[in-house]
C-alpha positions in Angstrom: -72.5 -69.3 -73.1 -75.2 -66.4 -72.6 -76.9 -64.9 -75.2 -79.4 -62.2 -75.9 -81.0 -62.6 -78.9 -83.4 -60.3 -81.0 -85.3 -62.6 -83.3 -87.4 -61.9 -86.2 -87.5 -65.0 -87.5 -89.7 -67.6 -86.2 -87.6 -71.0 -86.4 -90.3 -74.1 -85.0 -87.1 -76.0 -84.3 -85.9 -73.8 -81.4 -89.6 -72.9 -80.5 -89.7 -69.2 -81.0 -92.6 -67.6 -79.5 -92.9 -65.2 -83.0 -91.5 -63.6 -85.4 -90.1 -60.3 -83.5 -89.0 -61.3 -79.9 -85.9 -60.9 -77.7 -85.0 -64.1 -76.1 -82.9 -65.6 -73.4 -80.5 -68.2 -74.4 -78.5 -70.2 -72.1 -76.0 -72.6 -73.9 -79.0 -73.3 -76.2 -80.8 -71.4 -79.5 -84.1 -72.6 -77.5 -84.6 -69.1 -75.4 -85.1 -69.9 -71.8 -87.5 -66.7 -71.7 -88.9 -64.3 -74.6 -91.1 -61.7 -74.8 -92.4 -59.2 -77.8 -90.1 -56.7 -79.0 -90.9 -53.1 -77.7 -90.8 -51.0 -74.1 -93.3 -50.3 -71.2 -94.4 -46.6 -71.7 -95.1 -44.8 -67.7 -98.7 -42.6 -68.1 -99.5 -40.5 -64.9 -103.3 -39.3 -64.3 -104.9 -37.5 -61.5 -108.2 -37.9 -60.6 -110.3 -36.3 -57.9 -113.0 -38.5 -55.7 -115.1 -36.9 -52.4 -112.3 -34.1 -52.5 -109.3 -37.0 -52.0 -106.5 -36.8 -55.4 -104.6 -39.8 -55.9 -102.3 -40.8 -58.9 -103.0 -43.6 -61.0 -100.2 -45.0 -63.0 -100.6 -46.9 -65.8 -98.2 -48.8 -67.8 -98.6 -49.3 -71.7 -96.6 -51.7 -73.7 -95.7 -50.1 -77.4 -94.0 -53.0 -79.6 -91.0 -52.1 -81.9 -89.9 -54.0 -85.0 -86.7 -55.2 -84.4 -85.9 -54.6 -88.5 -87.3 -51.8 -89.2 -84.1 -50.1 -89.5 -84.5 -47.8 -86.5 -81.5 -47.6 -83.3 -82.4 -48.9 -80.5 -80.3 -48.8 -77.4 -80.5 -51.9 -74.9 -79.9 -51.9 -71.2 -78.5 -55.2 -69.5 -78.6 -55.8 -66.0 -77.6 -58.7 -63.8 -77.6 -58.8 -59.5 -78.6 -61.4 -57.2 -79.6 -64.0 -60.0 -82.1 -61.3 -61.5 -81.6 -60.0 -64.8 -83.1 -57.7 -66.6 -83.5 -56.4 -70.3 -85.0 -53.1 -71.5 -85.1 -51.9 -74.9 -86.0 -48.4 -76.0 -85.3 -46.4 -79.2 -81.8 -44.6 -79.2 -81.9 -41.2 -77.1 -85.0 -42.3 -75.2 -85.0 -42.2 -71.5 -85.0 -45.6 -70.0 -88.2 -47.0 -69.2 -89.1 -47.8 -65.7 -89.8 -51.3 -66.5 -87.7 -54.1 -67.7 -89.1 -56.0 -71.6 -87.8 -59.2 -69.4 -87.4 -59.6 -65.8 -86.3 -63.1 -65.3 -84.8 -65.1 -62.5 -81.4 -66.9 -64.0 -78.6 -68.2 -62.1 -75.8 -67.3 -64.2 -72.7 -68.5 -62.1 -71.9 -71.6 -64.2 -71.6 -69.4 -66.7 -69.5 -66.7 -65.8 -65.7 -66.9 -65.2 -63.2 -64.5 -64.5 -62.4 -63.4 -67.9 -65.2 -63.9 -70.7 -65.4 -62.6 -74.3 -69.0 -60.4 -74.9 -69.5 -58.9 -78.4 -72.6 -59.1 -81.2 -72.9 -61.9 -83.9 -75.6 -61.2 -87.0 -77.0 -63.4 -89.4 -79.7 -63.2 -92.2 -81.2 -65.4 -95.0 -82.8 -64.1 -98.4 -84.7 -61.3 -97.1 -83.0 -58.0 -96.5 -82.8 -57.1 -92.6 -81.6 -54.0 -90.7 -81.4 -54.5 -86.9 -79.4 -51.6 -85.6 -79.0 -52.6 -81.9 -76.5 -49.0 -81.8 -76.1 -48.6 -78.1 -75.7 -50.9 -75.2 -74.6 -51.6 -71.7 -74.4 -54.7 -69.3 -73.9 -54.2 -65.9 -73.7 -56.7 -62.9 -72.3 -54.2 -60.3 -72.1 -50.5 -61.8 -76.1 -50.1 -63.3 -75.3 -46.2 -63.9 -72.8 -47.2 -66.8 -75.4 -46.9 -69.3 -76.1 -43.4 -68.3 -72.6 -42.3 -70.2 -73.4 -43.7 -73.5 -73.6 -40.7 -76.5 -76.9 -41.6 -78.1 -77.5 -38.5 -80.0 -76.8 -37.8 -83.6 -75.9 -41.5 -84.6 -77.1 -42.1 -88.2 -79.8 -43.2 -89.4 -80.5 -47.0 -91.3 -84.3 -46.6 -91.6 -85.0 -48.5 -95.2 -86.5 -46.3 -97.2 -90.2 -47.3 -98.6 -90.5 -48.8 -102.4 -91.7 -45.5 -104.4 -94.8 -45.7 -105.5 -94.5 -46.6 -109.0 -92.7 -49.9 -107.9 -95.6 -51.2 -106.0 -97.4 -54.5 -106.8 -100.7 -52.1 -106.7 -99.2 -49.3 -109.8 -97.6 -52.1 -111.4 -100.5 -54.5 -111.8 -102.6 -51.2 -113.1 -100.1 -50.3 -115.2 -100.0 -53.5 -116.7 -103.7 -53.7 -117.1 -104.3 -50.4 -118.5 -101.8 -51.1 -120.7 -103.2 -54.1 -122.1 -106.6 -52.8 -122.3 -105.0 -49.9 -124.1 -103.4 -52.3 -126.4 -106.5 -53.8 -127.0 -108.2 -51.0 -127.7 -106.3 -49.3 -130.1 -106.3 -52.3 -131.9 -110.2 -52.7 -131.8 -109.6 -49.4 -133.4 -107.4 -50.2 -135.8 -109.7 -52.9 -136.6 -112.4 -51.1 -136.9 -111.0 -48.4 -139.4 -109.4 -50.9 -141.3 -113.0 -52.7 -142.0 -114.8 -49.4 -142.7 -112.1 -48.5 -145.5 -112.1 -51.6 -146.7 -116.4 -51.9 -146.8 -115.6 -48.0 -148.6 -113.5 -49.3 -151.0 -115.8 -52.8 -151.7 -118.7 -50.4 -152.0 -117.0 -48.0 -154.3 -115.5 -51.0 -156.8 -118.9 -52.4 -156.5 -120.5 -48.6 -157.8 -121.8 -48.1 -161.0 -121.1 -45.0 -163.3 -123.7 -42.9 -162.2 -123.4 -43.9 -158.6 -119.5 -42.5 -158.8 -120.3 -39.4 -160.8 -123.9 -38.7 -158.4 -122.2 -39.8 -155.2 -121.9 -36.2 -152.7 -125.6 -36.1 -153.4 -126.0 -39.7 -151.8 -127.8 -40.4 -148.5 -127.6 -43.2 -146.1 -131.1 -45.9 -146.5 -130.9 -46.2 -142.7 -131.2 -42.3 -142.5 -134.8 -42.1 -144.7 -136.0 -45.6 -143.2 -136.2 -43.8 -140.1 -137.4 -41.1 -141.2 -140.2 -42.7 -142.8 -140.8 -44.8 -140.0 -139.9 -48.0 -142.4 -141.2 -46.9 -145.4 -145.1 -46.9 -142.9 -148.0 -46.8 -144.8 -149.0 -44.1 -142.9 -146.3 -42.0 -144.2 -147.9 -42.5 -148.4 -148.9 -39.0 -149.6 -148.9 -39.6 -152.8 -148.5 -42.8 -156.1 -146.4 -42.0 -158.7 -146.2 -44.5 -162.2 -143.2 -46.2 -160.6 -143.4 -46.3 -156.9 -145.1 -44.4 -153.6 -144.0 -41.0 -152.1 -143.6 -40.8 -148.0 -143.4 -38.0 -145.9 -140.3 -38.1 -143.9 -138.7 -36.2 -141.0 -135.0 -36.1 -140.9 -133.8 -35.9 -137.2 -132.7 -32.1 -137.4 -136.8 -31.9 -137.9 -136.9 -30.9 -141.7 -139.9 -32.6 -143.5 -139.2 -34.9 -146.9 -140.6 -36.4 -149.7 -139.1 -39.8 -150.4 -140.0 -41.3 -154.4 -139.5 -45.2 -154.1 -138.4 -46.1 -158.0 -138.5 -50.0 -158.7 -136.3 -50.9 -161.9 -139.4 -52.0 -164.0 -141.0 -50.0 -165.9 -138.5 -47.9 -167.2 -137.8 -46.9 -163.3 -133.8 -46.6 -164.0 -133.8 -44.5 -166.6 -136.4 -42.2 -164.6 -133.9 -42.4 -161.6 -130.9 -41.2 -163.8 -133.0 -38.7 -165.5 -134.0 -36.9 -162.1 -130.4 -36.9 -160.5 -128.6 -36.0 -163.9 -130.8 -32.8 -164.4 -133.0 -31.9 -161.1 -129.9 -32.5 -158.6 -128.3 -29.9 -160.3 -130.6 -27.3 -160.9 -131.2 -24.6 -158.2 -133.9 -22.2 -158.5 -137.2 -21.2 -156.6 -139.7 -22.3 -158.5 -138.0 -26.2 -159.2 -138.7 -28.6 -156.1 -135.4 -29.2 -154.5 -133.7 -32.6 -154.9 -131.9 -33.4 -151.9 -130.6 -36.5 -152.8 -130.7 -40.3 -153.8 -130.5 -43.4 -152.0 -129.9 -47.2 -154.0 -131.0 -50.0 -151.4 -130.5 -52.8 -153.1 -130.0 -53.2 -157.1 -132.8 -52.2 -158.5 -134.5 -50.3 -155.6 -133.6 -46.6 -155.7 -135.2 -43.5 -153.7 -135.1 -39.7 -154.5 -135.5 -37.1 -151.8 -137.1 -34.2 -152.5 -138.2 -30.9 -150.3 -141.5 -31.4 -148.5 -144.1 -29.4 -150.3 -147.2 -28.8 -147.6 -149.6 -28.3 -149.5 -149.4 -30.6 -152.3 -149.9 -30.6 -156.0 -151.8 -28.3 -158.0 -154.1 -30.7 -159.7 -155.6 -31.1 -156.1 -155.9 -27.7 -155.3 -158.0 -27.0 -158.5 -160.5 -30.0 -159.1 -160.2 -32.4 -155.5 -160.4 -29.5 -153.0 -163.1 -28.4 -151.3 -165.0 -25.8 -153.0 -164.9 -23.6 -150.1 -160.7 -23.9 -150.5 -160.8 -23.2 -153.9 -157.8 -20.8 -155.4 -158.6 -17.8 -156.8 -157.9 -16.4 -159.7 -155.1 -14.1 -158.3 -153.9 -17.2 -157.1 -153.9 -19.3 -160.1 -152.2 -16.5 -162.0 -149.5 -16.6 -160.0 -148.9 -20.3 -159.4 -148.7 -19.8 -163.5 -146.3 -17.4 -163.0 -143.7 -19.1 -161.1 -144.0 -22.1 -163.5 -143.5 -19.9 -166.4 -140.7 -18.9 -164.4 -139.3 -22.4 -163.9 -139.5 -22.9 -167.5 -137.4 -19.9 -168.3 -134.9 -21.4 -166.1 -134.5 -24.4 -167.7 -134.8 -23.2 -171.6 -132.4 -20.4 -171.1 -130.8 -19.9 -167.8 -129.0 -23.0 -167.0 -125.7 -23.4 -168.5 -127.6 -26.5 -170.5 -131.4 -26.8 -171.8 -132.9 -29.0 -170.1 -136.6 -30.2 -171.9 -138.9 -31.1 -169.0 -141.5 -33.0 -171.5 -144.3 -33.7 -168.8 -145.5 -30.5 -168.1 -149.1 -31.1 -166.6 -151.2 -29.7 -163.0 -149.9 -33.4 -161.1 -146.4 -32.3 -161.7 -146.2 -28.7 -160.1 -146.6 -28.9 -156.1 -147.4 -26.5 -153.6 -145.1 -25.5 -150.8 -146.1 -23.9 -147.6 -146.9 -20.9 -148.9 -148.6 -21.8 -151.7 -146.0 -20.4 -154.7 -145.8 -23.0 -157.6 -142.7 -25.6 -157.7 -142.3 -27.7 -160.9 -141.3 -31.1 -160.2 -140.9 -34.7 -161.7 -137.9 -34.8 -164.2 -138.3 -38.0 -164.6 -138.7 -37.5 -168.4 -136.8 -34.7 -168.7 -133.3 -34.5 -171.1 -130.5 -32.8 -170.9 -128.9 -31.2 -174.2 -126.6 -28.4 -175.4 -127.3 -25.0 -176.4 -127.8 -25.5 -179.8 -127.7 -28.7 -179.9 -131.2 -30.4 -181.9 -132.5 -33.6 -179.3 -131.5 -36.9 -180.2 -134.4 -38.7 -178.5 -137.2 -39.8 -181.0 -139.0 -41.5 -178.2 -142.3 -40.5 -177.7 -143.3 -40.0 -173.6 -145.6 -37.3 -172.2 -148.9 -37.8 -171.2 -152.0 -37.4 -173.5 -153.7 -34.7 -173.4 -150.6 -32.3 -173.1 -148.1 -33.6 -175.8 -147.3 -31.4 -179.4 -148.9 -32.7 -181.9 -145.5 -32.9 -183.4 -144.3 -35.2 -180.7 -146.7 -37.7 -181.7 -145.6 -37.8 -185.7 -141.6 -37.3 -185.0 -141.2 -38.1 -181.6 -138.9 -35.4 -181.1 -139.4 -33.3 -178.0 -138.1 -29.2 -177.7 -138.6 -25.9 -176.1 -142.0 -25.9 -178.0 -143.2 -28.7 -177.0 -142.7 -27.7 -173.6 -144.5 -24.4 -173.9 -147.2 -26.2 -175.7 -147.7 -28.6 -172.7 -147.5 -25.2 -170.7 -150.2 -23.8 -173.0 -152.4 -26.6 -171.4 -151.6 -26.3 -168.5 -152.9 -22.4 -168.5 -155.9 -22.8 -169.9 -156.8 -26.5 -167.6 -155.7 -24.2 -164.6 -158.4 -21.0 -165.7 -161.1 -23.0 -166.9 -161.0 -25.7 -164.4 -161.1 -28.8 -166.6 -159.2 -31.3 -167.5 -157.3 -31.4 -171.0 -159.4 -34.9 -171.9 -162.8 -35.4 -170.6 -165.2 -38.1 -171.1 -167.1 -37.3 -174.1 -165.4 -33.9 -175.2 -162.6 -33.1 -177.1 -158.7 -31.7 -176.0 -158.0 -27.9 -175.7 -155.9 -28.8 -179.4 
């Protein structure tokens, strides 16, 4: 027995050189010779030295995969104990030189009649030798020159698409679970904020519910505050300081801190019930309210630059001091304020603190009433049912003080003061003197 063998397997038992060789085999799977799969190429130069051209040949081997799925066509020759094999892709001229040139004394194993044909064989790996043309020769070496090598078919196995390598499909996988996890992160996340909204919201008070689209964020004025700095105090109220804030689009505020002594809820409610819904030009604006913590609430207010009237007319430098043009018209847009809330609001709302600390400034220097954190809130009509007295002395009705009972009179009555302690620069009480009353 002879046999040829093209090998891409490489079996330690019959001592394969690798694992894509063609092999020699003499009544034996041990090959007797081998060499690597693939053809000598033939690549003629000239070169020129001292006016003398010569040609140098040289040979190249390219290999060839054996199961790559390509044809090949193999050329077998045998004469005076020399045989030769040469191996070239189907429809290629045959190369010059042999893959094997081996000296085998084959007469023991030829006889006068002899079977020749292919045998195949493959374990759990798909394999695709196509071995599609052939000749063996030990007389007539021009046989192979007949063989019709052109336009056999094609085996080649295609490549795995894309989208079925291990590279797409580990990504795939990946992304998809970091997809997964995000959206649930997401989920999550939503899930918790609705549920905070809805603890906070159980957790509301009245007032909280009905005041809550004028509500802003404590992290939004502590920042703009700089922490509440002490830097920031511009001003002490009866109940807490006032800060000057920034908000980040760069508009300036004034932030009340109310504790809940001293009657600080009920000024809280007071402010937010009638100031955060008043709008007019000549009532400092009420952006909104913040509650911290129980019984720690803010109100913020419009920034007014130049600060309260009481300043301007007895703490200012003389040389700063308001005219009377001036004064008149500060008076003016109070008056004006007053209107407002006595008859212009779809509600009277009794302000019962008018004094010079309670009108501030803004840039331009037109008069803003401020501080409602007395005020109440009634009907047209309707007769107060407060009998509390508040105000501050010096600029209360003497009514107020026997009945308690505050009303659009006692409010001009305070405003009364106010005119005449703005004109005359004095106060309405002075050490040793009487009231204006």
């Amino acid at each position: 027995m002879f046999g040829i063998e093209f090998d891409v397997f490489a079996n330690q038992e019959f001592q394969d050189m690798n694992a894509n060789h063609v092999g020699l085999d003499v009544y034996s799977l041990t090959s007797t010779a081998a060499a690597d799969a693939g053809y000598w190429l033939e690549n003629s130069t000239s070169s020129s030295s001292n006016g003398n051209s010569s040609d140098d040949v040289k040979k190249y081997f390219k290999e060839q995969q054996l199961n790559n799925g390509k044809n090949y066509q193999v050329w077998i020759d045998y004469a005076d104990s020399l045989i030769n094999v040469t191996m070239a892709p189907a429809g290629m001229k045959r190369p010059s030189r042999p893959l094997l040139n081996v000296s085998l004394n084959l007469s023991e194993v030829f006889e006068d009649e002899m079977y020749v044909g292919f045998t195949a064989s493959t374990g759990q790996l798909v394999q695709s030798h196509k071995i599609l043309a052939w000749s063996f020769s030990n007389s007539n070496f021009s046989l192979s020159e007949r063989l019709v090598t052109t336009g056999l078919p094609s085996f080649v196995i295609p490549k795995d698409p894309f989208f079925r390598s291990k590279g797409f499909i580990s990504g795939v996988t990946v992304g998809g679970v970091l997809l997964v996890v995000s959206a649930a992160t997401i989920c999550w996340f939503f899930i918790k904020r609705r549920q905070r909204k809805a603890r906070e919201r159980a957790e509301m008070e009245d007032w909280e519910q009905e005041y809550w689209p004028h509500r802003i964020t404590c992290q939004e004025i502590e920042a703009a505050t700089k922490g509440f700095s002490e830097e920031n105090v511009i001003g002490i109220g009866g109940n807490g300081k006032v800060y000057k804030g920034v908000l980040p689009g760069g508009t300036e505020i004034a932030v009340k801190r109310i504790s809940h002594e001293n009657d600080g809820m009920r000024e809280f409610l007071a402010e937010i019930s009638s100031l955060g819904r008043l709008k007019h030009r000549s009532l400092v604006g009420l952006r909104g309210w913040c509650k911290k913590e129980r019984g720690i609430f803010m109100l913020i207010y419009d920034y007014m630059e130049n600060g309260s009237l009481d300043k301007k007319v007895f703490d200012c430098d003389p040389s700063k001091m308001l005219s009377c043009e001036e004064r008149i018209r500060i008076l003016k847009d109070v008056a004006s304020a007053l209107m407002y809330l006595h008859e212009g609001w779809e509600c009277k709302v009794l302000h019962r603190d008018i004094k010079a600390s309670n009108v501030l400034l803004d840039k331009d220097m037109n008069g803003r009433l401020g501080d409602f954190g007395l005020a109440r809130v009634h009907g047209h009509g309707q007769v107060p049912t407060t009998t509390r007295v508040v105000g501050t002395i010096g600029y209360m009705a003497p009514e107020i003080v026997r009945s308690g009972r505050a009303s659009a009179q006692t409010d001009m009555f305070g405003f009364g003061v106010l005119i005449l302690e703005v004109m005359c620069g004095r106060r309405p009480i002075e050490e040793g003197a009487a009231t204006f009353g």
